[in-house]
C-alpha positions as CSV (number, residue, x, y, z in Angstrom):
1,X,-42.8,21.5,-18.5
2,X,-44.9,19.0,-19.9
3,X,-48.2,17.3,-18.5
4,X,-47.9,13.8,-19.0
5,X,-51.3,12.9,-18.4
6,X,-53.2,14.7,-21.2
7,X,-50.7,16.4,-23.5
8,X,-51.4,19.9,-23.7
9,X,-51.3,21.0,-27.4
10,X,-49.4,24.1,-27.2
11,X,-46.2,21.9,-25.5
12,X,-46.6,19.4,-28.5
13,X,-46.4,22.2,-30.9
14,X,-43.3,23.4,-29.1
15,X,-41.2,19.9,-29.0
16,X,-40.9,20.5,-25.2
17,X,-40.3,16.5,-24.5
18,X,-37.6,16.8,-27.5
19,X,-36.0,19.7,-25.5
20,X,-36.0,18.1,-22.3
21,X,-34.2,14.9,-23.6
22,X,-31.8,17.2,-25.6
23,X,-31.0,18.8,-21.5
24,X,-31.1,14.9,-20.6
25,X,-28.8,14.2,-22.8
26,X,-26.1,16.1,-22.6
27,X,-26.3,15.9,-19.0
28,X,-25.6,12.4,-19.1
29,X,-22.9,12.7,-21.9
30,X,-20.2,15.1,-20.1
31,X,-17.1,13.7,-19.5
32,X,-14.9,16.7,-19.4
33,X,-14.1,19.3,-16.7
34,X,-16.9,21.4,-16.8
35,X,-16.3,25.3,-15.0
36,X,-18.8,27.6,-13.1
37,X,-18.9,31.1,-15.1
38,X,-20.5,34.6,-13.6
39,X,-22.8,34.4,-16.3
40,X,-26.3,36.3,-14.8
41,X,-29.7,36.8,-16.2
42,X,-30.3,32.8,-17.7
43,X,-33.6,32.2,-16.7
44,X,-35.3,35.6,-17.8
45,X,-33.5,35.0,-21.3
46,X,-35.2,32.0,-21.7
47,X,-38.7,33.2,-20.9
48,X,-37.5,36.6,-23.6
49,X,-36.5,33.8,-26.0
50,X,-40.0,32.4,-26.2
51,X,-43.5,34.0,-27.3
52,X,-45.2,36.3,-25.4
53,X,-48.3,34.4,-25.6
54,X,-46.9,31.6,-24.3
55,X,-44.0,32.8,-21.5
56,X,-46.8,32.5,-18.8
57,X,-47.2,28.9,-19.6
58,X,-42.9,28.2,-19.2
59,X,-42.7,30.2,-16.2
60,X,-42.0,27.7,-13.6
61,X,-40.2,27.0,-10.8
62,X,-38.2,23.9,-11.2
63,X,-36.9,24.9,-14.3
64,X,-36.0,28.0,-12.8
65,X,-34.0,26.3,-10.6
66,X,-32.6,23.9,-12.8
67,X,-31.0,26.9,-15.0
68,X,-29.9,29.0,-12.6
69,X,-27.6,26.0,-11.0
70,X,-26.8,24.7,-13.9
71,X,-27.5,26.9,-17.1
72,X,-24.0,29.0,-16.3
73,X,-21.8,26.0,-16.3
74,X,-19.3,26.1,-19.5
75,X,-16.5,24.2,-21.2
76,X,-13.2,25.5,-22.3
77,X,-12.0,24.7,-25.6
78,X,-8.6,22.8,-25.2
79,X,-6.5,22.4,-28.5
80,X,-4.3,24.7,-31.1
81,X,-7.7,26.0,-32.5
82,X,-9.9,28.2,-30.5
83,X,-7.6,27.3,-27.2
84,X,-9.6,29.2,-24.1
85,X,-12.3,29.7,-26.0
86,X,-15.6,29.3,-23.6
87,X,-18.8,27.6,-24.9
88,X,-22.0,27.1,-22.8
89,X,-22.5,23.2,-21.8
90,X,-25.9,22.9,-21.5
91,X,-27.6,25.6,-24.9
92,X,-24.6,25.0,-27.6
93,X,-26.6,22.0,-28.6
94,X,-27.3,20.3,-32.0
95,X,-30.6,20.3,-33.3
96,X,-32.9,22.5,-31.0
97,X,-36.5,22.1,-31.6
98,X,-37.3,25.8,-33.6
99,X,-39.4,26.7,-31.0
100,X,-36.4,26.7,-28.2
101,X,-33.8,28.1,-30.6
102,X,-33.9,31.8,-29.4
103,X,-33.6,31.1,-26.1
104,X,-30.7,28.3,-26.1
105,X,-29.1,30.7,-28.5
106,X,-29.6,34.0,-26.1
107,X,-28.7,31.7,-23.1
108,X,-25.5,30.4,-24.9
109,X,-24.1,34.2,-25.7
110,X,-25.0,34.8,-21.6
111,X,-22.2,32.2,-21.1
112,X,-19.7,32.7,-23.7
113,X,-19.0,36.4,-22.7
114,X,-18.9,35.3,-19.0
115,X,-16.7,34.4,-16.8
116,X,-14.8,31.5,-15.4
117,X,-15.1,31.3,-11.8
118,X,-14.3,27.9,-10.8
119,X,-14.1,24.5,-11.7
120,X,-17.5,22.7,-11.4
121,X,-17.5,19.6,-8.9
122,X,-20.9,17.7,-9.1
123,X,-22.0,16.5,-6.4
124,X,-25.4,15.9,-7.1
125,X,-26.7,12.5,-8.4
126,X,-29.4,14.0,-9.9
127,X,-29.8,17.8,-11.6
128,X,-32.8,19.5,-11.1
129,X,-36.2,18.1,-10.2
130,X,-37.5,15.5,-12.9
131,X,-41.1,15.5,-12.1
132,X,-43.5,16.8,-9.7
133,X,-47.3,15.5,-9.6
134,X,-48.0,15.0,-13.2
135,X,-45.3,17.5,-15.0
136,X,-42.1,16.9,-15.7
137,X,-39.0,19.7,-16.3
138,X,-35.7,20.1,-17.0
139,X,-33.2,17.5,-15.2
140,X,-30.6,15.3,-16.0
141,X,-28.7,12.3,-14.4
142,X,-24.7,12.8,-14.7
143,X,-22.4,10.4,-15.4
144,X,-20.0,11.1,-13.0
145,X,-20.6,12.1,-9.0
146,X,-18.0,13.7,-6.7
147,X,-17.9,10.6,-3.6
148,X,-14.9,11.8,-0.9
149,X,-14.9,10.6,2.7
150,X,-12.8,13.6,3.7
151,X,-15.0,16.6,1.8
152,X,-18.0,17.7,0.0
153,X,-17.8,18.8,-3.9
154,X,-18.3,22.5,-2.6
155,X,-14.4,21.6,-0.6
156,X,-13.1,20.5,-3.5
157,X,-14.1,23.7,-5.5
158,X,-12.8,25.6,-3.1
159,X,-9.4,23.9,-3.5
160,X,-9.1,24.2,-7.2
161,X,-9.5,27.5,-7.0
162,X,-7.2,28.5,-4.4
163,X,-4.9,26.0,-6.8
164,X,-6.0,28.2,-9.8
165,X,-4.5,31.1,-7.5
166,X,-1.3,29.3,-6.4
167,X,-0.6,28.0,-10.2
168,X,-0.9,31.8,-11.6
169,X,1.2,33.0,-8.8
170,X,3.9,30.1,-9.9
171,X,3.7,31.2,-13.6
172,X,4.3,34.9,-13.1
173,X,7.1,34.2,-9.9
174,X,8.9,31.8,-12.7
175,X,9.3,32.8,-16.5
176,X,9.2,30.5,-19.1
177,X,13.0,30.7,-19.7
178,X,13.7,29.5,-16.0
179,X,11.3,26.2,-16.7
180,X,12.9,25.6,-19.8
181,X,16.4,25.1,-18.3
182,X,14.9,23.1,-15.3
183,X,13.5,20.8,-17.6
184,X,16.6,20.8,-19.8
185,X,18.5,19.7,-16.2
186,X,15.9,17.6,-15.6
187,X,15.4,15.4,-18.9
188,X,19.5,15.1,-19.1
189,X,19.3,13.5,-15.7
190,X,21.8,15.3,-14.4
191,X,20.5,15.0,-10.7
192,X,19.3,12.7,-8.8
193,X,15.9,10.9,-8.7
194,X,15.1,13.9,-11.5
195,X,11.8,11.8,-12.8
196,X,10.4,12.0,-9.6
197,X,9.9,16.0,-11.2
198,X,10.2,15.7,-14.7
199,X,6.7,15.0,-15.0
200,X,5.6,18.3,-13.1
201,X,7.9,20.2,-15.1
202,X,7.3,19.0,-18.5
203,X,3.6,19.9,-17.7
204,X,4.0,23.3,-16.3
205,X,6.4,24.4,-19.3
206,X,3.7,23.0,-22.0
207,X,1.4,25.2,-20.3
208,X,3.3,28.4,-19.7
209,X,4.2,28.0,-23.6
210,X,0.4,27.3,-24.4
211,X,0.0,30.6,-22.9
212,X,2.8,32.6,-24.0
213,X,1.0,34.7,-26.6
214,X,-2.7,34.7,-24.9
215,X,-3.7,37.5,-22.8
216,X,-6.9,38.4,-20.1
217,X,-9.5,36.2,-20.1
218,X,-9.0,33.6,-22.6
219,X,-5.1,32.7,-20.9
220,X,-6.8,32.9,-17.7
221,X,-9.0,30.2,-19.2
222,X,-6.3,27.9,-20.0
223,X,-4.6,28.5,-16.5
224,X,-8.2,27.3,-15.3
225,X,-8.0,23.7,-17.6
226,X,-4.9,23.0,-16.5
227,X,-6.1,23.2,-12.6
228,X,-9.1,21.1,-13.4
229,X,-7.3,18.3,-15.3
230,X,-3.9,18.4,-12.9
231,X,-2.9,15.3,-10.7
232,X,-3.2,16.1,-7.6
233,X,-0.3,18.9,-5.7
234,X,1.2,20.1,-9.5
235,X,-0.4,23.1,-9.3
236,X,1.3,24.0,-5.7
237,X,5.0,25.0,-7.5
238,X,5.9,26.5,-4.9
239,X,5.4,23.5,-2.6
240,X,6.8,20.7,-4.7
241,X,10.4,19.8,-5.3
242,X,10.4,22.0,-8.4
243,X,10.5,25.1,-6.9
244,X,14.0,24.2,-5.4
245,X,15.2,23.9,-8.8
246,X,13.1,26.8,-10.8
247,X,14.2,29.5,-7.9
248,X,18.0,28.0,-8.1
249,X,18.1,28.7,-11.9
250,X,16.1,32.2,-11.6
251,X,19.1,32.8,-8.9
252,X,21.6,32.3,-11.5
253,X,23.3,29.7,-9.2
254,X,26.1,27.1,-11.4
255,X,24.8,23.9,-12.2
256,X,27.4,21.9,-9.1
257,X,25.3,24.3,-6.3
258,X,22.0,23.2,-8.3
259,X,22.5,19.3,-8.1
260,X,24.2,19.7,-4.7
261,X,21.0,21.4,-3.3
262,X,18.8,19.0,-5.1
263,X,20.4,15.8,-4.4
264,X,20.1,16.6,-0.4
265,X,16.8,17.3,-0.7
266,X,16.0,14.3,-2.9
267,X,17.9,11.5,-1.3
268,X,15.8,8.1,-1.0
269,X,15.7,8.9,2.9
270,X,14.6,12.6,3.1
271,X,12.5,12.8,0.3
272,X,9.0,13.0,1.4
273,X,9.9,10.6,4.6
274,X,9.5,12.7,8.0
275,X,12.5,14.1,10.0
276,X,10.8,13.8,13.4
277,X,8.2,10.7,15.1
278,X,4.4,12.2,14.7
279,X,3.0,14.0,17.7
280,X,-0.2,12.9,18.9
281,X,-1.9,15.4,17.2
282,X,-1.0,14.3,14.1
283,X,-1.8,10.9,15.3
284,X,-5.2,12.1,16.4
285,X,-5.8,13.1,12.9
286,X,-4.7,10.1,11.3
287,X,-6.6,8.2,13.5
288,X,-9.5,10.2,11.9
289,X,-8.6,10.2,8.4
290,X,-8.1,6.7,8.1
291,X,-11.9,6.1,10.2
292,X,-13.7,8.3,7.4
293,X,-11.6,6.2,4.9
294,X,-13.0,3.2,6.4
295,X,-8.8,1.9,5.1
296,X,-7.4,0.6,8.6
297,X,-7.7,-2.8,7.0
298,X,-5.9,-1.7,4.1
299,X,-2.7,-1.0,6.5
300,X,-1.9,-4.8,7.3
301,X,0.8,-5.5,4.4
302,X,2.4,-9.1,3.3
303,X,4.8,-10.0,1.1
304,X,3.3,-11.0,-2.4
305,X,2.9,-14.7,-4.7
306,X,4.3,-15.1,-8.1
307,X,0.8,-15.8,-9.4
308,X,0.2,-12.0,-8.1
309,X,2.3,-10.8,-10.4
310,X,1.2,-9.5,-13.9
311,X,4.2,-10.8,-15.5
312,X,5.2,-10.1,-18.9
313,X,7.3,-13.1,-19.5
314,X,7.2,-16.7,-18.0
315,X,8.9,-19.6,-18.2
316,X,7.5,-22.1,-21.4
317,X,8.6,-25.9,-22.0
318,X,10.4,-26.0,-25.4
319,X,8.2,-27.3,-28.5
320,X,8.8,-31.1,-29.4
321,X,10.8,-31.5,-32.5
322,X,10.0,-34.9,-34.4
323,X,12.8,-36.4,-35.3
324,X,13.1,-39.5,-37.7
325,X,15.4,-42.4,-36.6
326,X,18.7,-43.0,-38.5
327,X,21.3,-45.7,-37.7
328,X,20.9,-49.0,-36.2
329,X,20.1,-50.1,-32.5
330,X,23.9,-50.0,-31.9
331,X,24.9,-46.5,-32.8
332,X,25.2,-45.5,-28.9
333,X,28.4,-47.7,-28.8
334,X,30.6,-45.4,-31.1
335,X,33.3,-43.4,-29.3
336,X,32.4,-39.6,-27.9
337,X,35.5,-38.9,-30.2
338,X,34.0,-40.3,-33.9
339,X,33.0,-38.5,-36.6
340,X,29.5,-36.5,-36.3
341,X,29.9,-37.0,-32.3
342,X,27.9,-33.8,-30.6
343,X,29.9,-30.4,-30.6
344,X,29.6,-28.3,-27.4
345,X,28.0,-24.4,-28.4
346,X,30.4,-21.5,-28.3
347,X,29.2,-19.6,-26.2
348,X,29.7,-15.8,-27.3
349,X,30.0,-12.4,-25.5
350,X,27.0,-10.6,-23.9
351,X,25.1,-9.1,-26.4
352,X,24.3,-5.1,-25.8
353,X,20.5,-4.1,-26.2
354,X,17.9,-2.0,-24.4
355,X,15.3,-3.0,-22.6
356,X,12.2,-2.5,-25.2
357,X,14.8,-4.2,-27.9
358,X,15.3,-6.7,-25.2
359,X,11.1,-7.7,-24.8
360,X,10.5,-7.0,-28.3
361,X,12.8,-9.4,-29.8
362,X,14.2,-11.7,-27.6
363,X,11.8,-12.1,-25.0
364,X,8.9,-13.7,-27.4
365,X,11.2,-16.9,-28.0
366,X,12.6,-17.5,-24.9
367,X,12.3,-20.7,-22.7
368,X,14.1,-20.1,-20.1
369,X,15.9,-16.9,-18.6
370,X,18.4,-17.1,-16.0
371,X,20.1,-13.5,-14.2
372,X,23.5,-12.7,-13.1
373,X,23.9,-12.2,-9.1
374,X,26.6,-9.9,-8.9
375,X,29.2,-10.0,-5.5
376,X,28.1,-7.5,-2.8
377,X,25.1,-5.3,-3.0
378,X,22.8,-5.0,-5.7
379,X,19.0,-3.8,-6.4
380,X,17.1,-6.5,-4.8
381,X,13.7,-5.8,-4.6
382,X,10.8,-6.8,-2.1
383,X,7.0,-7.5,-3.9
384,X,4.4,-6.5,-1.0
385,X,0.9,-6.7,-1.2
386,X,-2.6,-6.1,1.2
387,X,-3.2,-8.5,3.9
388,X,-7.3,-7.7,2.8
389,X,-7.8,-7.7,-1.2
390,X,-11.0,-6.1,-0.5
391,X,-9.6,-3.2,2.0
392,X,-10.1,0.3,-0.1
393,X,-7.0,1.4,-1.8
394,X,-4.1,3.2,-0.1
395,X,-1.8,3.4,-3.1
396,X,-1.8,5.9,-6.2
397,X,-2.5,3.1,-8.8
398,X,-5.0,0.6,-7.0
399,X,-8.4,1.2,-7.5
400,X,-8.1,2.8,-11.2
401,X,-11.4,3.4,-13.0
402,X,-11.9,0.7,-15.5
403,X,-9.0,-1.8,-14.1
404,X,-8.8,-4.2,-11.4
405,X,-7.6,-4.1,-8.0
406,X,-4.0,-3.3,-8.0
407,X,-2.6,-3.5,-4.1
408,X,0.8,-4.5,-5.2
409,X,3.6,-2.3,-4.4
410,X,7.9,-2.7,-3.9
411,X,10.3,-2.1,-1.7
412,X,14.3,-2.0,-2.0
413,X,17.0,-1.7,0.3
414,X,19.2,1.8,0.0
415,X,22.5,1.2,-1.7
416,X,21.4,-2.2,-2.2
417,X,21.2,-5.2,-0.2
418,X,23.5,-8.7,-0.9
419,X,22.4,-12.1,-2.2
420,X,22.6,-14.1,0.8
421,X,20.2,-11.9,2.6
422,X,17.9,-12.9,-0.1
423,X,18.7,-16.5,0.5
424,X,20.6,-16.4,-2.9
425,X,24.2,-17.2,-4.2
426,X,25.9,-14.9,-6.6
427,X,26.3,-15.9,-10.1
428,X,23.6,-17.1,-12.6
429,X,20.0,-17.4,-10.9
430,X,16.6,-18.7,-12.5
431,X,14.6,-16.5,-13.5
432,X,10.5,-17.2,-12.8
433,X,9.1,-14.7,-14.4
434,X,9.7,-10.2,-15.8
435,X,7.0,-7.5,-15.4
436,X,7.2,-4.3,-15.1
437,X,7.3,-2.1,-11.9
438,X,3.3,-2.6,-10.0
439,X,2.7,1.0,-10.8
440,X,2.9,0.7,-14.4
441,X,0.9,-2.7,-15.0
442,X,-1.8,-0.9,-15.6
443,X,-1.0,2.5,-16.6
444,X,1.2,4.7,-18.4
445,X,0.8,7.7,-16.1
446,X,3.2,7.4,-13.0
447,X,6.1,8.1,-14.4
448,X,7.0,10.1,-11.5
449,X,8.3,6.6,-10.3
450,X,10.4,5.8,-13.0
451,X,11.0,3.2,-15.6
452,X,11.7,-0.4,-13.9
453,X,11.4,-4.1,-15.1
454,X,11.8,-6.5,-12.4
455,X,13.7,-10.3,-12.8
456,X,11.6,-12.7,-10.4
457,X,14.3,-14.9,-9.1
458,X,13.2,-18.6,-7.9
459,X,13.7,-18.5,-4.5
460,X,14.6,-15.1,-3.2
461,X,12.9,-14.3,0.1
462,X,13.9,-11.4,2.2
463,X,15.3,-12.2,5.6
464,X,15.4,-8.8,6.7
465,X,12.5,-6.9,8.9
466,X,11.2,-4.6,5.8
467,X,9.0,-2.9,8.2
468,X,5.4,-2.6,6.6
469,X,6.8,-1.6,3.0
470,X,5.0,0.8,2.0
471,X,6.2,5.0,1.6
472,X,4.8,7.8,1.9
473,X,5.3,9.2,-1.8
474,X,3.2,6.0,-2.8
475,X,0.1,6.7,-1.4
476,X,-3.2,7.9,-2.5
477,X,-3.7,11.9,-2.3
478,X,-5.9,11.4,0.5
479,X,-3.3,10.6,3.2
480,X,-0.3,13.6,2.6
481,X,-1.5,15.5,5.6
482,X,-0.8,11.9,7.7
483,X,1.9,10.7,5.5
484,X,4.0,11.2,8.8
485,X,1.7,9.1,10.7
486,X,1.8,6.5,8.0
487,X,5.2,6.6,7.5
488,X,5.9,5.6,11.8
489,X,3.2,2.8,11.0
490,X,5.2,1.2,8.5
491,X,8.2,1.4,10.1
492,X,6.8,-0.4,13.4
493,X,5.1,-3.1,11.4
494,X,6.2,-6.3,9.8
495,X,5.2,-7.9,6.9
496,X,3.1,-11.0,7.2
497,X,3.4,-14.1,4.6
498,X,7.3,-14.4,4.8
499,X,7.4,-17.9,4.3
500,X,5.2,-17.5,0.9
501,X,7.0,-14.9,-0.4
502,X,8.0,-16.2,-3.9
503,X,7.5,-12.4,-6.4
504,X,11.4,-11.1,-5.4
505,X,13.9,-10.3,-7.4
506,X,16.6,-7.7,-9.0
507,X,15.2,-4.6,-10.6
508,X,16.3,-3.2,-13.4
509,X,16.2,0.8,-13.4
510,X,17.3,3.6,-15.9
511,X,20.6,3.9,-13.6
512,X,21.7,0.0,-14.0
513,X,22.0,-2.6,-15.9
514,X,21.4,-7.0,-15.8
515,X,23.4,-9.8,-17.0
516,X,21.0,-12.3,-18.4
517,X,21.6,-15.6,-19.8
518,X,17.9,-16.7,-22.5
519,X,17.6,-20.7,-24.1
520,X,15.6,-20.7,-26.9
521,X,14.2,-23.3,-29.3
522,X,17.7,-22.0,-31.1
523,X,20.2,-22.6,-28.0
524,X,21.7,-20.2,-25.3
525,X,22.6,-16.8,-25.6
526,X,23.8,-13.9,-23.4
527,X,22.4,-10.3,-22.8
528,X,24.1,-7.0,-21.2
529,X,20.8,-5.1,-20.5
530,X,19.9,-1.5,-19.8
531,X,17.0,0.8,-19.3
């Protein structure tokens, strides 16, 4: 501790204000999962790591305090080198005034031979007590504080570990052979809706081969680091849609038993949707949820604006060209059929091409775009958006850290829908503007959704009852347990805004493909594209 008023010599001598902004610091600094450790003892280390003649003068009680609830807490090493290995967060530090050294180093080697009990959820706005009267002591002010409507940071530590239980459980039921072929079935996409999984299971076989040749305490470690850094549900195998799969393969079932199972279970209108209306309980609770959200304005949906979109691509007018004049004042009198008269373009087969070579090359130069309306039903889609921009978020990707508001979500009809419900023809449509699927106009990370580019066609509006068109597997983690609740919501609602509607369109998924028809600078040309 250190007396601000009149510096006492003996804490001058020691660098204590350089220790306690060291402690600050780092406090301040962590951005990584941090993890609570059995590590016992702390605070009587650091009074054995300093002089007897002066221990009297460091024994104190906020500091006390401060070490015990914080002096345990530990990071685990993630990468090929030193993988599990556990450091102390708060005394492996760079540069500790000589007279601290001994006891940061003994309080260090506490915590590296611990061990992990938990992941650490702070919940605290403030860590330990910064001053009282005229001395000040060890504290800090982290970055980052645990805010939940529906728990406390001590609920959400209880979860993780009861998902560090689950997730070990999961390893040992399903051995790293059996994830390899579900991801092998997976990435082919040889059943339906598989990235809905892959993601899961490309996760869970990078850490089940991260631990293959690590044993006791250090592959426990990693097992711990992947629970703290998992989206939210991936650690409950047995509990997803990937344990379907994983306990068919263990089962030694053939592959047309496999997709059968998982295509039933997976279809667009059983997957995460509800077989039965909610019961008033449920309702009861939802009614609940959604008050501690403070979100019931966030349940009011419309249809969305083309200026909502974050389009990749939009219409542009083509550049002038400056011409000089040749002829005389009379050439417009020579016959159509005379010598240098204009030539109609050839116009030439669809060109083949991917997407990304599609918007890296072709895309850039394009004026105009127009997309070919095939007969009967194809993969219209619906852009919806929240009646009240400032309502908190209800979807996965709205509310990001760092990003805007993002309250934009889609809807499409199963097996498709026709044009004319669309208030389109078939045939070649304009085109007012391409963006990607709303999930990923931010992010890279919800690929459980799929790839998607969507064509905004001018003029497509639904005139179908969409209900309030949003689902279940779109929302935020926070509303699972009600998801059946939500789900009867947003079939009993109706999307306001109809009239405005101007952001629909066809969709473009890794199971289709799109006629397109792009004028550039350099004249018309035809595209066959796919995902």
């Amino acid at each position: 501790m250190l007396k601000t008023a009149s510096a006492i010599h003996i804490e001058t001598d020691a660098e204590y204000s350089a220790f306690e902004k060291l402690i600050a610091d780092r406090v301040a600094a962590s951005q990584g999962p941090l993890f609570t450790t059995n590590a016992e003892g702390l605070f009587e280390a650091y009074l054995a790591g300093i002089p007897e003649p002066f221990r009297q003068h460091y024994t104190c009680h906020c500091c006390r305090r401060f070490i015990t609830n914080y002096g345990g807490l530990a990071v685990i090493v993630d990468g090929e080198k030193s993988a599990g290995k556990v450091e102390s967060f708060l005394w492996d530090l760079p540069s500790v005034p000589t007279f601290f050294y001994p006891a940061c180093r003994s309080m260090a080697l506490l915590v590296r031979r611990a061990k992990v009990t938990g992941v650490f959820i702070n919940g605290e706005k403030t860590w330990g007590n910064p001053r009282t009267g005229a001395w000040t002591h060890l504290s800090g002010t982290p970055a980052h504080v645990f805010c939940n409507a529906l728990k406390t940071a001590f609920q959400e530590e209880a979860e993780k570990k009861q998902d560090y239980i689950t997730l070990k459980r999961g390893l040992e039921e399903f051995p790293l052979e059996a994830v390899v072929q579900a991801v092998r079935v997976l990435e082919a996409d040889a059943v339906d809706r598989s990235e809905k999984t892959l993601g899961v299971a490309q996760w869970l076989l990078a850490l089940h081969r991260s631990i293959a040749d690590l044993r006791g305490s250090t592959r426990d470690n990693i097992i711990w680091l992947a629970v703290a850094k998992a989206p939210a549900g991936w650690c409950h195998i047995r509990s997803t849609m990937i344990n379907t799969l994983l306990d068919d393969i263990v089962q030694g079932l053939p592959f047309e038993s496999i997709k059968k199972r998982w295509d039933a279970k997976m279809h667009p209108l059983q997957y995460q949707r509800p077989s039965a209306p909610p019961k008033e309980g449920n309702i009861e609770q939802a009614n609940k949820v959604v008050a501690k959200l403070q979100s019931e304005g966030a349940l009011a949906r419309r249809f969305a604006r083309l200026d909502e979109v974050a389009a990749l691509w939009k219409p542009r007018a083509a550049e002038p060209v400056e011409t000089k004049r040749t002829g005389g004042p009379f050439d417009h009198l020579k016959t159509s059929g005379a010598k240098g008269s204009a030539v109609k373009e050839v116009e030439l087969p669809p060109t083949k091409m991917t997407w990304e070579t599609f918007r890296d090359t072709v895309l850039p130069n394009a004026l105009s775009v127009e997309a070919n309306v095939p007969q009967g039903n194809t993969s219209f889609y619906g852009l919806v958006t929240a009646v009240n921009a400032d309502a908190p978020p209800v979807l996965q990707w709205d509310g990001l850290e760092g990003q805007p508001r993002n309250p934009v979500s889609w809807y499409v009809w199963h097996q498709g829908s026709p044009a004319h419900q669309w208030g389109l023809s078939p045939g070649w449509n304009k085109v007012s503007a391409i963006c990607l699927m709303p999930c990923h106009w931010q992010s890279d990370k919800f690929t459980q959704f799929g790839p998607g580019v969507f064509f905004v066609l001018d003029g497509a509006k639904d005139s179908r009852d969409a209900g309030g068109g949003f689902f279940p597997e779109t929302l935020r983690s926070e509303y699972h347990g009600i998801r059946s609740v939500m789900e009867a919501h947003s079939r009993s609602s109706k999307l306001a805004g109809k009239e405005e509607q101007s952001a629909n369109g066809l969709a473009l998924g890794s199971d289709g493909s799109l006629l397109v028809r792009v004028k550039t600078n350099g004249g018309p040309a035809s595209y066959a594209i796919s995902m």
